[in-house]
N, CA, C, O and CB atoms as a CASP TS submission, in Angstrom:
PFRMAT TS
TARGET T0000
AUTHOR 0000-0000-0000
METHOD Language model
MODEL 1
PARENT N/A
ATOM      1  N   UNK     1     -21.116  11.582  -8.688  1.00  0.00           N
ATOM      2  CA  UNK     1     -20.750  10.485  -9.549  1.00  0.00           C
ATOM      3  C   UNK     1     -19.233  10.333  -9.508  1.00  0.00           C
ATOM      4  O   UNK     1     -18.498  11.307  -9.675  1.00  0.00           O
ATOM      5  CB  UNK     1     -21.259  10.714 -10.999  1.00  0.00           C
ATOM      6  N   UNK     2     -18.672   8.842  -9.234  1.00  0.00           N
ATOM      7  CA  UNK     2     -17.485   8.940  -9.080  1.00  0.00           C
ATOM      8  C   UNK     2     -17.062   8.539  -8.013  1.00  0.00           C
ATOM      9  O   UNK     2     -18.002   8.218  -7.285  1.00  0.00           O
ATOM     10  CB  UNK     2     -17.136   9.912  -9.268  1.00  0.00           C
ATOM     11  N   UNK     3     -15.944   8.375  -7.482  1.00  0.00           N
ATOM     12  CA  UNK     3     -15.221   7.776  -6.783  1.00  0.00           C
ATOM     13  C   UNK     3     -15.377   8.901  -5.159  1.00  0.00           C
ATOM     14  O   UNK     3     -15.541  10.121  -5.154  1.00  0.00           O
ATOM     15  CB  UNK     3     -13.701   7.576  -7.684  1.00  0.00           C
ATOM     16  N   UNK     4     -15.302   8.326  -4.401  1.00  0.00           N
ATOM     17  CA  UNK     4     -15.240   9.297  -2.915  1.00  0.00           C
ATOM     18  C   UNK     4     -14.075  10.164  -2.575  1.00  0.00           C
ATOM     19  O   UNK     4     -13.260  10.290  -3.489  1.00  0.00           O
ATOM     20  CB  UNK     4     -15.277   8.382  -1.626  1.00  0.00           C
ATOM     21  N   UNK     5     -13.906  10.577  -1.839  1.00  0.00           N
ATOM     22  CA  UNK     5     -12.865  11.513  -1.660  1.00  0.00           C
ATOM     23  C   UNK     5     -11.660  10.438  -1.008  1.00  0.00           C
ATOM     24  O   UNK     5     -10.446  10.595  -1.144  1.00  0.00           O
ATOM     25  CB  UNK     5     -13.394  12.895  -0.601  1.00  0.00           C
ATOM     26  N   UNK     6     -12.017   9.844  -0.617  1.00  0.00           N
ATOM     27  CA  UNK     6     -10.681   9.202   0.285  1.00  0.00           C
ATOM     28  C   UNK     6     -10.003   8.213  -0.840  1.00  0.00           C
ATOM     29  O   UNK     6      -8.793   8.012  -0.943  1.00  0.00           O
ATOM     30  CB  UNK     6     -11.229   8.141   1.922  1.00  0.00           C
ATOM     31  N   UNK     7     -10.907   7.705  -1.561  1.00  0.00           N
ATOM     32  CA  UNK     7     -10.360   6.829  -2.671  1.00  0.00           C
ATOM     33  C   UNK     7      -9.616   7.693  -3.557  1.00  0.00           C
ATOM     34  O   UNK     7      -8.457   7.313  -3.718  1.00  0.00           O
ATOM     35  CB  UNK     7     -11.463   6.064  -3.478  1.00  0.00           C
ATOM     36  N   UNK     8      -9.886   8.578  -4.082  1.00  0.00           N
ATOM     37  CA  UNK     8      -9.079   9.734  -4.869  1.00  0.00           C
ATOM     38  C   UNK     8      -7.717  10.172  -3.959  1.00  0.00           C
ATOM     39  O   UNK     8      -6.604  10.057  -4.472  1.00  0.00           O
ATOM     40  CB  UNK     8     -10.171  11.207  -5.097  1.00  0.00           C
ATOM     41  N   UNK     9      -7.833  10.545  -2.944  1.00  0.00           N
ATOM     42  CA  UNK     9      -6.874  10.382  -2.003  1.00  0.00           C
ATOM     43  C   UNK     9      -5.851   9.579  -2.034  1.00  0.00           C
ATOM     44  O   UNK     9      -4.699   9.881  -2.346  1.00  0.00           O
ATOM     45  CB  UNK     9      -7.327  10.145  -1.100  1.00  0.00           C
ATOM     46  N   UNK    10      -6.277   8.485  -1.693  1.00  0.00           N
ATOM     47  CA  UNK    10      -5.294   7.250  -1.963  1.00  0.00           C
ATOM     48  C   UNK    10      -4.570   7.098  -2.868  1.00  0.00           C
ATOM     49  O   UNK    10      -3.354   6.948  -2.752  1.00  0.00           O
ATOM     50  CB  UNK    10      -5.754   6.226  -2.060  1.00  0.00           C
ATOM     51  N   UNK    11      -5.192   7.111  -3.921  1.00  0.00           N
ATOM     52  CA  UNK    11      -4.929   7.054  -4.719  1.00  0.00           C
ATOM     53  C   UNK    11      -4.020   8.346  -5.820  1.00  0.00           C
ATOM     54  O   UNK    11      -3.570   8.139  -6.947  1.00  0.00           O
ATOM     55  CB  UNK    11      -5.908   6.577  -4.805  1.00  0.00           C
ATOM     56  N   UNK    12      -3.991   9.189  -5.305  1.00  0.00           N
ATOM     57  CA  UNK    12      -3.114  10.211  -5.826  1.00  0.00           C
ATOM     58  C   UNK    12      -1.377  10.202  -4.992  1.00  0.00           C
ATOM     59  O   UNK    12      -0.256  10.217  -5.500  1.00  0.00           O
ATOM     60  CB  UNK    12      -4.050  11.751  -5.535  1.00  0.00           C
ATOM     61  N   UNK    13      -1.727  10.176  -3.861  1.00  0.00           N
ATOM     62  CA  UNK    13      -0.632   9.522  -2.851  1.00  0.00           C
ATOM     63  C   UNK    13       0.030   8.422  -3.410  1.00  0.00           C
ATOM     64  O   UNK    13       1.239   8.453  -3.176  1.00  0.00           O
ATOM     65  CB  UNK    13      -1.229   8.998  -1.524  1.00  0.00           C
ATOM     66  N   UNK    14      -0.291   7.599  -3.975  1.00  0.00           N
ATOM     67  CA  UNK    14       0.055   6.173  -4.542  1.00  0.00           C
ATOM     68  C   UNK    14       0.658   6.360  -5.412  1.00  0.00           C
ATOM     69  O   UNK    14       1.667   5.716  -5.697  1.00  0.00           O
ATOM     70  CB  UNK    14      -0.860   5.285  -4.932  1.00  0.00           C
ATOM     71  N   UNK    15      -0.008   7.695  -6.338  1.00  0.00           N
ATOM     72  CA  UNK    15       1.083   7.668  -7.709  1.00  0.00           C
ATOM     73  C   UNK    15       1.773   8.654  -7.828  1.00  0.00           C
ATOM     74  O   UNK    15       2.296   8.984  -8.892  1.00  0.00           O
ATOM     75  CB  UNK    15       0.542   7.596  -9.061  1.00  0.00           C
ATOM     76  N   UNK    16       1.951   9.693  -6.025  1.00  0.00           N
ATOM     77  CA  UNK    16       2.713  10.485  -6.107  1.00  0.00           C
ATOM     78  C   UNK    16       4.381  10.101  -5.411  1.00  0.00           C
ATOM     79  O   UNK    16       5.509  10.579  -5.538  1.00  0.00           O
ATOM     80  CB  UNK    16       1.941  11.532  -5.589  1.00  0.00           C
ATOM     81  N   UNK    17       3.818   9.081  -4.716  1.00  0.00           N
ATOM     82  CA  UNK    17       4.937   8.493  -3.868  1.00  0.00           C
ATOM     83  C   UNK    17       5.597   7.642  -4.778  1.00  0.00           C
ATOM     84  O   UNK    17       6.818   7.648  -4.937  1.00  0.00           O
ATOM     85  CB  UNK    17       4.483   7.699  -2.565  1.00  0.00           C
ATOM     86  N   UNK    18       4.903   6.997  -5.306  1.00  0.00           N
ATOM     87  CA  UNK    18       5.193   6.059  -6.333  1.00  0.00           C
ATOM     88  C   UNK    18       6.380   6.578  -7.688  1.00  0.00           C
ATOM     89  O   UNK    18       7.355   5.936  -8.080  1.00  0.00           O
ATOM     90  CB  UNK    18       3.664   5.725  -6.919  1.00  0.00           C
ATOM     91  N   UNK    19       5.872   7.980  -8.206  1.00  0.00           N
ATOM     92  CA  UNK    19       7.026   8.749  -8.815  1.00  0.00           C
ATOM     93  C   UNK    19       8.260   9.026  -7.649  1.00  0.00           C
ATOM     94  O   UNK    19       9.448   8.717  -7.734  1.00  0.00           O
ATOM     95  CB  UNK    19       6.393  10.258  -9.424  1.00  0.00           C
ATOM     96  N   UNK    20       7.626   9.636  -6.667  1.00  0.00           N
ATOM     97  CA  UNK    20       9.506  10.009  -5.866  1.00  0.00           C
ATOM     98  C   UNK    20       9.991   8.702  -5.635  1.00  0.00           C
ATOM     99  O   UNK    20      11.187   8.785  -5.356  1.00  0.00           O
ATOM    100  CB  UNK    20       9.652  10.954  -3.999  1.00  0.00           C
ATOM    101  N   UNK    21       9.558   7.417  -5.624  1.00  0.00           N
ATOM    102  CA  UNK    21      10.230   6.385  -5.424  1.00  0.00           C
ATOM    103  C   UNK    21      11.293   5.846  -6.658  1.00  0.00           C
ATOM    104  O   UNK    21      12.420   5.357  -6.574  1.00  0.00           O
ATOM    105  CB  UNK    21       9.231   5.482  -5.071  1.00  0.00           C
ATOM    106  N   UNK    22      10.479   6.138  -7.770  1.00  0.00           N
ATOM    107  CA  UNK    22      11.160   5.986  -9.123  1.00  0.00           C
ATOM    108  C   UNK    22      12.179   6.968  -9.572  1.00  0.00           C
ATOM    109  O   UNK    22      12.855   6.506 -10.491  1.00  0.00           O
ATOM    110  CB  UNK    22      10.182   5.994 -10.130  1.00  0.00           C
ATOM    111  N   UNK    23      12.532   8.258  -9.197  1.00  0.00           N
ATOM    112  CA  UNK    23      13.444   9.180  -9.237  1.00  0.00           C
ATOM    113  C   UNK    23      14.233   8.718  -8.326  1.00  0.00           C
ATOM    114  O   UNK    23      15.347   8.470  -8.788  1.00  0.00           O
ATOM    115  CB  UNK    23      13.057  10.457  -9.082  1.00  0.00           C
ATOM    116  N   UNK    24      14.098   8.449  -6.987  1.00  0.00           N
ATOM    117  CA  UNK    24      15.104   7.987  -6.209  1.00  0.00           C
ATOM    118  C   UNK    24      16.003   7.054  -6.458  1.00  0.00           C
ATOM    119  O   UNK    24      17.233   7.089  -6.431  1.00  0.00           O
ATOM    120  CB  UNK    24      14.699   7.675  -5.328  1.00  0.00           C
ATOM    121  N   UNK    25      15.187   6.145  -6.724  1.00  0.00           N
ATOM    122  CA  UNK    25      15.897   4.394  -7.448  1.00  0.00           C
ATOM    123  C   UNK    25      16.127   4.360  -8.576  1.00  0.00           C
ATOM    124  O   UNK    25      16.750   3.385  -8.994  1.00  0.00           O
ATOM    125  CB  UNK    25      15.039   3.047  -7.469  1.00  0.00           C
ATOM    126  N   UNK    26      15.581   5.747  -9.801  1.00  0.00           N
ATOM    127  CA  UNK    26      15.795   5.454 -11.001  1.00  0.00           C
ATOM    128  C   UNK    26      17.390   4.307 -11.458  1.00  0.00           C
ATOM    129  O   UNK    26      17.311   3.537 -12.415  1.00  0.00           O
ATOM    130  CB  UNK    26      15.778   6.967 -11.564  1.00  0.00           C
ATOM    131  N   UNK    27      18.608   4.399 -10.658  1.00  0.00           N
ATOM    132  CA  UNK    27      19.404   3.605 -11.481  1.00  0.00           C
ATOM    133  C   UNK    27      19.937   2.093 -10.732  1.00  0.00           C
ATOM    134  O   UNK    27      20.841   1.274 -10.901  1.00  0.00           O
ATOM    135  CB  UNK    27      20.639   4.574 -11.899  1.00  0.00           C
ATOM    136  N   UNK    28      18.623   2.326  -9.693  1.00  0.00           N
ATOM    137  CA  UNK    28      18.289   0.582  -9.588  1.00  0.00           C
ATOM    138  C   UNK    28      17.666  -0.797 -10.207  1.00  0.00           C
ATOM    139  O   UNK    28      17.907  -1.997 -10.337  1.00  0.00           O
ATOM    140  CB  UNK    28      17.723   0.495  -8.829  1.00  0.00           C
ATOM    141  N   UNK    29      16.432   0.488 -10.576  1.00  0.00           N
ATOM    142  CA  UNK    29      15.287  -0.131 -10.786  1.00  0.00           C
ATOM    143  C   UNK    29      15.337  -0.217 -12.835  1.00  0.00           C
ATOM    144  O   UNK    29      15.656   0.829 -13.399  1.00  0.00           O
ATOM    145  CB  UNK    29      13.881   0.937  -9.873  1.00  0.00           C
ATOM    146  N   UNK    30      15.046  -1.334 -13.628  1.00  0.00           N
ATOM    147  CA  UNK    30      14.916  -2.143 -14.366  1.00  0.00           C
ATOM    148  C   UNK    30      13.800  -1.364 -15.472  1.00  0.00           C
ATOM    149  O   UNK    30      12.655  -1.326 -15.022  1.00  0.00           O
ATOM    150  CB  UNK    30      14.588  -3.420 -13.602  1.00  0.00           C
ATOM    151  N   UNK    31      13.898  -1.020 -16.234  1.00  0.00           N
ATOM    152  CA  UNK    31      12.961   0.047 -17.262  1.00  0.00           C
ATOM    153  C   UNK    31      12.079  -1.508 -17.478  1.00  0.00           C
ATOM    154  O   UNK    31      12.361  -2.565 -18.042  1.00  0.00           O
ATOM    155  CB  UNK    31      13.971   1.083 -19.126  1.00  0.00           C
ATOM    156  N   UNK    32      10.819  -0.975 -16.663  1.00  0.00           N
ATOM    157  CA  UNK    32       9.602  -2.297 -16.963  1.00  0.00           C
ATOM    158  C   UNK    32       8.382  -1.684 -15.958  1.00  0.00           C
ATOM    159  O   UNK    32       8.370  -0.770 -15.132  1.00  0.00           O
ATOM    160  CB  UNK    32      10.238  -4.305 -16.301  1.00  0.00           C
ATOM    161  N   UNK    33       7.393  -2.614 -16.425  1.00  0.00           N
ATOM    162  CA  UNK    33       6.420  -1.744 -15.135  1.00  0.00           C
ATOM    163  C   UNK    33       6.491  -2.555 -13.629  1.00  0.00           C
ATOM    164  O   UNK    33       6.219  -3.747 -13.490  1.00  0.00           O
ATOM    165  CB  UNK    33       4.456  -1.718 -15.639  1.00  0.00           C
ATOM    166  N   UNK    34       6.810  -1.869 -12.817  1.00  0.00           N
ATOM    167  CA  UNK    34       7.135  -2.488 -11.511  1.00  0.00           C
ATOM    168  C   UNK    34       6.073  -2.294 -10.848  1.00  0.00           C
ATOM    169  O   UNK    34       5.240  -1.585 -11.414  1.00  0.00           O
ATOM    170  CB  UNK    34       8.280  -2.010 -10.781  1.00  0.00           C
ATOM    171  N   UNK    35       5.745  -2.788  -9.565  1.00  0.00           N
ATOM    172  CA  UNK    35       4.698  -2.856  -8.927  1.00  0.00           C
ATOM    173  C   UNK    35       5.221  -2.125  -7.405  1.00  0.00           C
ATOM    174  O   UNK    35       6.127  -2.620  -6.735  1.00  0.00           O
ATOM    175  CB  UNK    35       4.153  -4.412  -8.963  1.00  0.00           C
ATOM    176  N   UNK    36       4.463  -0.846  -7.001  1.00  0.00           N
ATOM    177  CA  UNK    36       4.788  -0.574  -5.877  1.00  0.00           C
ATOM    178  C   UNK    36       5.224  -1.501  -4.361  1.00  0.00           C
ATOM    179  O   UNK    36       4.657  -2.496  -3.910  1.00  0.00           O
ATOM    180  CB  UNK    36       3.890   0.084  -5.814  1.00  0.00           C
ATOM    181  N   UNK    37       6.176  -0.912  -3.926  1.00  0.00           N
ATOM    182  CA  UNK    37       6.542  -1.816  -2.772  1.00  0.00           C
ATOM    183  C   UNK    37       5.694  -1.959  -1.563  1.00  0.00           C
ATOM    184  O   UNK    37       4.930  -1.103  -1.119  1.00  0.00           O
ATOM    185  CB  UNK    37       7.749  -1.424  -2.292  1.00  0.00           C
ATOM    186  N   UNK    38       5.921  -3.157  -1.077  1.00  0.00           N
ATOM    187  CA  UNK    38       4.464  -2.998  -0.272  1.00  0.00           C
ATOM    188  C   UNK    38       4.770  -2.582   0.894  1.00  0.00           C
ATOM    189  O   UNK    38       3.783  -2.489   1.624  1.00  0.00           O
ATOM    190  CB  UNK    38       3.557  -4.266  -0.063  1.00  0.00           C
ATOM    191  N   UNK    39       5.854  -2.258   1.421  1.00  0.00           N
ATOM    192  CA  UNK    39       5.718  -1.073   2.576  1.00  0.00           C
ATOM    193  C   UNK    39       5.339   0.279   2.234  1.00  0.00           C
ATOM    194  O   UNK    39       4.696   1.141   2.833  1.00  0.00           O
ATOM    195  CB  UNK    39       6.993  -0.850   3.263  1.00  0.00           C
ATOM    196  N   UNK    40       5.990   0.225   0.957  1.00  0.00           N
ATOM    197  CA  UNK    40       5.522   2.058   0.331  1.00  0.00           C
ATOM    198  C   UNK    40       3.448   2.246   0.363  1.00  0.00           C
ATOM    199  O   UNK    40       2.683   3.180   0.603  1.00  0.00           O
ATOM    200  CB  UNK    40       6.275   2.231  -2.206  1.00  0.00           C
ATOM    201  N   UNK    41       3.307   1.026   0.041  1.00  0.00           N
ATOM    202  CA  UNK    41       1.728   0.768  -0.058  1.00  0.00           C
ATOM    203  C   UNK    41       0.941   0.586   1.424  1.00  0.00           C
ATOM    204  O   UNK    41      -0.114   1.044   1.862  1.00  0.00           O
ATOM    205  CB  UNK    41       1.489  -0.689  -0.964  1.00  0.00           C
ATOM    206  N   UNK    42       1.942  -0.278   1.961  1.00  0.00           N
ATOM    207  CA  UNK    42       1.504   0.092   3.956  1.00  0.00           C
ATOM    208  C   UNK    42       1.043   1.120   4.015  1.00  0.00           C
ATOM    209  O   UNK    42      -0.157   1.393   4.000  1.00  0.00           O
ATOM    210  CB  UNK    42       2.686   0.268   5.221  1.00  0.00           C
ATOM    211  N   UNK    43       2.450   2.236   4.132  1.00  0.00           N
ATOM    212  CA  UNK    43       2.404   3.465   4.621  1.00  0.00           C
ATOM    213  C   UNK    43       1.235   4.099   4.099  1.00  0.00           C
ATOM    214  O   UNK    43       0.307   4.518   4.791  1.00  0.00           O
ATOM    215  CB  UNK    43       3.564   4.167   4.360  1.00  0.00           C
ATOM    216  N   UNK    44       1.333   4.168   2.534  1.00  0.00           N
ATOM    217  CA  UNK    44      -0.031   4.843   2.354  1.00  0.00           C
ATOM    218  C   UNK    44      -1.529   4.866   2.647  1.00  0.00           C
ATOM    219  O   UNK    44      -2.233   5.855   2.850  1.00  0.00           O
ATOM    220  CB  UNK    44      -0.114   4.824   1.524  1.00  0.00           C
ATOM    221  N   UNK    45      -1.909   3.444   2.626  1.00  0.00           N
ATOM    222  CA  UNK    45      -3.095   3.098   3.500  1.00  0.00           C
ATOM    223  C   UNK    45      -3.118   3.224   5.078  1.00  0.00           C
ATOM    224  O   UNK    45      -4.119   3.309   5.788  1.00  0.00           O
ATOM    225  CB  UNK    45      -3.376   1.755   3.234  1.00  0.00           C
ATOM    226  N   UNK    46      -1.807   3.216   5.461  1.00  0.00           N
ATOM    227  CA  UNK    46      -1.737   3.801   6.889  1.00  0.00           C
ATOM    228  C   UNK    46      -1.919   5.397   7.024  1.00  0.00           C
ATOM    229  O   UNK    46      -2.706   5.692   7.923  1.00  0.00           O
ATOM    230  CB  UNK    46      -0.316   3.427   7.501  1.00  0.00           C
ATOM    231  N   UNK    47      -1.427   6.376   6.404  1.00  0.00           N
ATOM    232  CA  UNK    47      -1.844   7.497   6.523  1.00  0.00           C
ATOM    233  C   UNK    47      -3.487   7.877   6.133  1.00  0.00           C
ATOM    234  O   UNK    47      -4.228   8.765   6.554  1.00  0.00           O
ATOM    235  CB  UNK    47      -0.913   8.136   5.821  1.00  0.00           C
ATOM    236  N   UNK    48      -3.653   6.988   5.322  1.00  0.00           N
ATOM    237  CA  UNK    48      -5.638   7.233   4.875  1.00  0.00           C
ATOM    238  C   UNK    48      -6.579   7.326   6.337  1.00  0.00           C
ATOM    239  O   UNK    48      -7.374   8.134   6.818  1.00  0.00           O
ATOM    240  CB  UNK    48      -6.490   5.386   3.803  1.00  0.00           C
ATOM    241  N   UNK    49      -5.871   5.731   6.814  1.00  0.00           N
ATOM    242  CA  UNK    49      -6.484   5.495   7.750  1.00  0.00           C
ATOM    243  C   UNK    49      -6.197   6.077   9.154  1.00  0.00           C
ATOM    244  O   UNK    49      -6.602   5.608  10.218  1.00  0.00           O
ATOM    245  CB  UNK    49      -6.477   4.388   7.691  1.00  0.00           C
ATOM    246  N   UNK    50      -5.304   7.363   8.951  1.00  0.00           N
ATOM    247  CA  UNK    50      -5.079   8.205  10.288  1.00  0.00           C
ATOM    248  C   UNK    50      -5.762   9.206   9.815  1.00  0.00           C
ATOM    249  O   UNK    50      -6.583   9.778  10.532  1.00  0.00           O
ATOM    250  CB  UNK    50      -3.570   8.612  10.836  1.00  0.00           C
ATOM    251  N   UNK    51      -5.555   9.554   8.632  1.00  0.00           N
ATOM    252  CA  UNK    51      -6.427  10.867   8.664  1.00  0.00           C
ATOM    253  C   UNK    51      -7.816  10.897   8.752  1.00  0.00           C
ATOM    254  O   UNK    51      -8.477  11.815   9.239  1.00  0.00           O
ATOM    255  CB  UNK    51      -6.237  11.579   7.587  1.00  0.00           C
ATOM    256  N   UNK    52      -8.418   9.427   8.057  1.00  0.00           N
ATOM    257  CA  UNK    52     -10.081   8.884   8.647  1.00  0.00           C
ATOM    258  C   UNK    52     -10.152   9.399   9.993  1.00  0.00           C
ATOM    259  O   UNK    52     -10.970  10.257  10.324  1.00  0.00           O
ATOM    260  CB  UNK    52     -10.385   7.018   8.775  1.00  0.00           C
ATOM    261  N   UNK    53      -8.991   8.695  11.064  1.00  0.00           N
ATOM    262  CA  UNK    53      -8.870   8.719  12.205  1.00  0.00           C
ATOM    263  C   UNK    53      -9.806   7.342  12.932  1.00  0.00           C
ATOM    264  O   UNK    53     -10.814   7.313  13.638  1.00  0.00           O
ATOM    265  CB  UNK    53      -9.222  10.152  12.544  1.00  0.00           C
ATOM    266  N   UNK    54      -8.927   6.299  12.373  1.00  0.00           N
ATOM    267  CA  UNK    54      -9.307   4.698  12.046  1.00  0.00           C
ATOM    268  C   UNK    54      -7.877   4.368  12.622  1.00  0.00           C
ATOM    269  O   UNK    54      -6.875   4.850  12.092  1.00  0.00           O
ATOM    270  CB  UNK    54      -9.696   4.113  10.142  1.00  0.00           C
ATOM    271  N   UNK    55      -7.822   3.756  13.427  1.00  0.00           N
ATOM    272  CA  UNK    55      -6.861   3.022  14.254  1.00  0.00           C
ATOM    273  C   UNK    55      -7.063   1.164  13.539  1.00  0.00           C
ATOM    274  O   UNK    55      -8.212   0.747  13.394  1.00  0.00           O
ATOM    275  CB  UNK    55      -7.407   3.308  16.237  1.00  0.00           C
ATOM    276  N   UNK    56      -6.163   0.476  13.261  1.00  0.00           N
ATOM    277  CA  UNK    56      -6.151  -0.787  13.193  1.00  0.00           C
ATOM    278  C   UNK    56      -5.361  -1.524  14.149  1.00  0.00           C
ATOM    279  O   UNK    56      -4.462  -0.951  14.766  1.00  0.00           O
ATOM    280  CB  UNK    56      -5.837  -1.068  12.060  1.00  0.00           C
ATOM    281  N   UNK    57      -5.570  -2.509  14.291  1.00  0.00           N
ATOM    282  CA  UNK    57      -5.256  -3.516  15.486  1.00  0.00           C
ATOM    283  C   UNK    57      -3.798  -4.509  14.611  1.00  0.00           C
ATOM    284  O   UNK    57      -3.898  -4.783  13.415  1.00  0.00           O
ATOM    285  CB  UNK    57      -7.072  -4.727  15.964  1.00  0.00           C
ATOM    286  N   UNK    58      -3.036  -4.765  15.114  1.00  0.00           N
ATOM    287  CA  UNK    58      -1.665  -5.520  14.497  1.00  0.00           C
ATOM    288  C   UNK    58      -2.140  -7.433  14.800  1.00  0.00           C
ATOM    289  O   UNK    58      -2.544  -7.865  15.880  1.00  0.00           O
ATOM    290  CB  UNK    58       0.191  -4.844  15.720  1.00  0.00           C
ATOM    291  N   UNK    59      -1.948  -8.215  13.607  1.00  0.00           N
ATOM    292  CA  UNK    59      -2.148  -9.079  13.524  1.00  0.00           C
ATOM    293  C   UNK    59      -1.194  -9.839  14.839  1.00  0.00           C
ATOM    294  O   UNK    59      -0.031  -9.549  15.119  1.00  0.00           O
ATOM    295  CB  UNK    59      -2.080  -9.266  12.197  1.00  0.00           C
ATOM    296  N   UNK    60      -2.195 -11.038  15.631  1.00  0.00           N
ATOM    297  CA  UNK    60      -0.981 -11.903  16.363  1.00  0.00           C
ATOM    298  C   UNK    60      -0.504 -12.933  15.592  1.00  0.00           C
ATOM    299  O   UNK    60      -0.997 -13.414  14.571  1.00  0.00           O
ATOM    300  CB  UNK    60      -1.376 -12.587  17.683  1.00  0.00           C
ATOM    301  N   UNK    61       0.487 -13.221  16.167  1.00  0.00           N
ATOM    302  CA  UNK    61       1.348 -14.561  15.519  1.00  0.00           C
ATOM    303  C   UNK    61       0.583 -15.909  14.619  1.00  0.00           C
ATOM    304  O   UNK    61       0.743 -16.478  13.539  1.00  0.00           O
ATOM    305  CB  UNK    61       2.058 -15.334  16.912  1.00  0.00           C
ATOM    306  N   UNK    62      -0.130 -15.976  15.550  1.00  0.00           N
ATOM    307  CA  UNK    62      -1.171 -17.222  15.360  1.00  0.00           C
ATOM    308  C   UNK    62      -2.092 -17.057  14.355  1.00  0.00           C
ATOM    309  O   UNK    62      -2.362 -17.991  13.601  1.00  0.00           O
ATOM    310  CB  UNK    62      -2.014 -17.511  16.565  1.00  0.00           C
ATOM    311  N   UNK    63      -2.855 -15.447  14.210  1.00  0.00           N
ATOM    312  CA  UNK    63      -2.926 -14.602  12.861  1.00  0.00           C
ATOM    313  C   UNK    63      -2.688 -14.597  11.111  1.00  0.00           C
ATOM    314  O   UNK    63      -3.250 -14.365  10.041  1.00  0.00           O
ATOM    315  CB  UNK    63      -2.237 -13.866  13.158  1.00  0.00           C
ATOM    316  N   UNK    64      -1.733 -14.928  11.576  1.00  0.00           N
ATOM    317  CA  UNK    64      -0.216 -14.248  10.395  1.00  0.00           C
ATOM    318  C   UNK    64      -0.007 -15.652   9.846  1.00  0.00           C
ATOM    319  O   UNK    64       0.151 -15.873   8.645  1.00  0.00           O
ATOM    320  CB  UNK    64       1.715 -13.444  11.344  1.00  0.00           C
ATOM    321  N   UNK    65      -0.016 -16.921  11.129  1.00  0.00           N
ATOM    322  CA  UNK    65       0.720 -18.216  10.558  1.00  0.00           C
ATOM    323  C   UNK    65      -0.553 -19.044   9.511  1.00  0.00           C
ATOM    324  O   UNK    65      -0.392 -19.877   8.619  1.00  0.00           O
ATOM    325  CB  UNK    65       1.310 -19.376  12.116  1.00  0.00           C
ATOM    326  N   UNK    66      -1.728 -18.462  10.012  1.00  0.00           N
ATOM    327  CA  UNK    66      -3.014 -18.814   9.414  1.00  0.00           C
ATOM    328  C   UNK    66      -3.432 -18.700   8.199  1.00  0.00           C
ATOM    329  O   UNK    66      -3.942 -19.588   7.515  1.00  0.00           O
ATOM    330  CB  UNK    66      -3.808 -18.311   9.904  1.00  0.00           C
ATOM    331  N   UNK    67      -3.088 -16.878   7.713  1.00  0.00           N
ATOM    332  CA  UNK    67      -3.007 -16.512   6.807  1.00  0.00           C
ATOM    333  C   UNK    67      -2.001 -16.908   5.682  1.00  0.00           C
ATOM    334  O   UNK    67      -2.263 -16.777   4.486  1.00  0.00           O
ATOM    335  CB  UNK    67      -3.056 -15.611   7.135  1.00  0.00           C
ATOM    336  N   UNK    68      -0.730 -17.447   6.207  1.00  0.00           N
ATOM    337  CA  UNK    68       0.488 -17.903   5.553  1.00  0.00           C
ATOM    338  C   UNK    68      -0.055 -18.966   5.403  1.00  0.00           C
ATOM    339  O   UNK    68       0.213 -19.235   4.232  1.00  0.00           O
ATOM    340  CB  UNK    68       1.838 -17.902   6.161  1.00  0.00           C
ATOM    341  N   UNK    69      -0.858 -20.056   5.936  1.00  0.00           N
ATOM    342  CA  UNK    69      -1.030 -21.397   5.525  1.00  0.00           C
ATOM    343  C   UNK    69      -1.940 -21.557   4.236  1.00  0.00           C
ATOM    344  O   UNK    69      -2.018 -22.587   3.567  1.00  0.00           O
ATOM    345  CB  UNK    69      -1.605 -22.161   6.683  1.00  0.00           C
ATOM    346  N   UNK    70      -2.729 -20.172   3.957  1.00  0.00           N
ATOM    347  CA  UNK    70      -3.511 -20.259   2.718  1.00  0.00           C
ATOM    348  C   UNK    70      -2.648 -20.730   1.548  1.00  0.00           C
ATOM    349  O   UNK    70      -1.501 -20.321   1.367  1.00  0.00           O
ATOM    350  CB  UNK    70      -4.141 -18.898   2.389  1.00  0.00           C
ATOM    351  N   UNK    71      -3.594 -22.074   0.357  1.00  0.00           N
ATOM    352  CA  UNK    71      -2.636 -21.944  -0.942  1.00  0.00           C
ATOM    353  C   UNK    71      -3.681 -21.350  -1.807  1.00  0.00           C
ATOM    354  O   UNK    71      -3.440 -21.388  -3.014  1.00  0.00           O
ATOM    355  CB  UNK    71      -1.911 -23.465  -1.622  1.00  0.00           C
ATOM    356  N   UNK    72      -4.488 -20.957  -1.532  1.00  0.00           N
ATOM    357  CA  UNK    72      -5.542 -20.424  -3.069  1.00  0.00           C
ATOM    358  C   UNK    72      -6.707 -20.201  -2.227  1.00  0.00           C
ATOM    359  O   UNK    72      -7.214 -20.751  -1.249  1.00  0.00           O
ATOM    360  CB  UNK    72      -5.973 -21.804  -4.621  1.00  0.00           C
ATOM    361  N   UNK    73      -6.917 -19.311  -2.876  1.00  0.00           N
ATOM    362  CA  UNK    73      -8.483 -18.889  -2.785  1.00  0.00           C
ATOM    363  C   UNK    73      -9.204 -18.789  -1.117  1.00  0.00           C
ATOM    364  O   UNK    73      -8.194 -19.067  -0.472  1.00  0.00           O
ATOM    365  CB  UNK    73      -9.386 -20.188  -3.720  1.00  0.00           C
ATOM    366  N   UNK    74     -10.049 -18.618  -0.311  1.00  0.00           N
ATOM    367  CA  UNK    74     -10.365 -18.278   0.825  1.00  0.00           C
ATOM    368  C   UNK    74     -11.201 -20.197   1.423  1.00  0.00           C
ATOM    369  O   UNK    74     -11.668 -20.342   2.553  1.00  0.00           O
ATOM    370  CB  UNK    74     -11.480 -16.604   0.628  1.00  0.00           C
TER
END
């Protein structure tokens, strides 16, 4: 019962990185709740998905401009 192992995973990573990010920047960053950065959030779903041992494929251009043309909803 409960969440899987890799999701717990993730998710501990998320709010462990997430503290050394806030000690680091503490006298950048704005006393409020901030939202992790989304390379910090890359990386972490990138390491999940190496240690799965799950390779992902990099979006092409044509990809990316597609996805950018969305205004709402799918």
């Amino acid at each position: 019962m409960g969440h899987p192992s890799e999701v717990m995973s993730t998710s501990f990573c998320g709010q462990a990185l997430a503290c050394e990010y806030g000690a680091k920047n503490k006298d950048r960053l704005e006393a409020r709740v901030l939202q992790l950065p989304e390379e910090l959030d890359d990386q972490i779903a990138g390491l999940q998905l190496k240690a799965m041992g799950v390779e992902i494929d990099e979006l092409t251009q044509e990809q990316k401009d597609y996805l950018d043309s969305w205004e709402e909803g799918t």
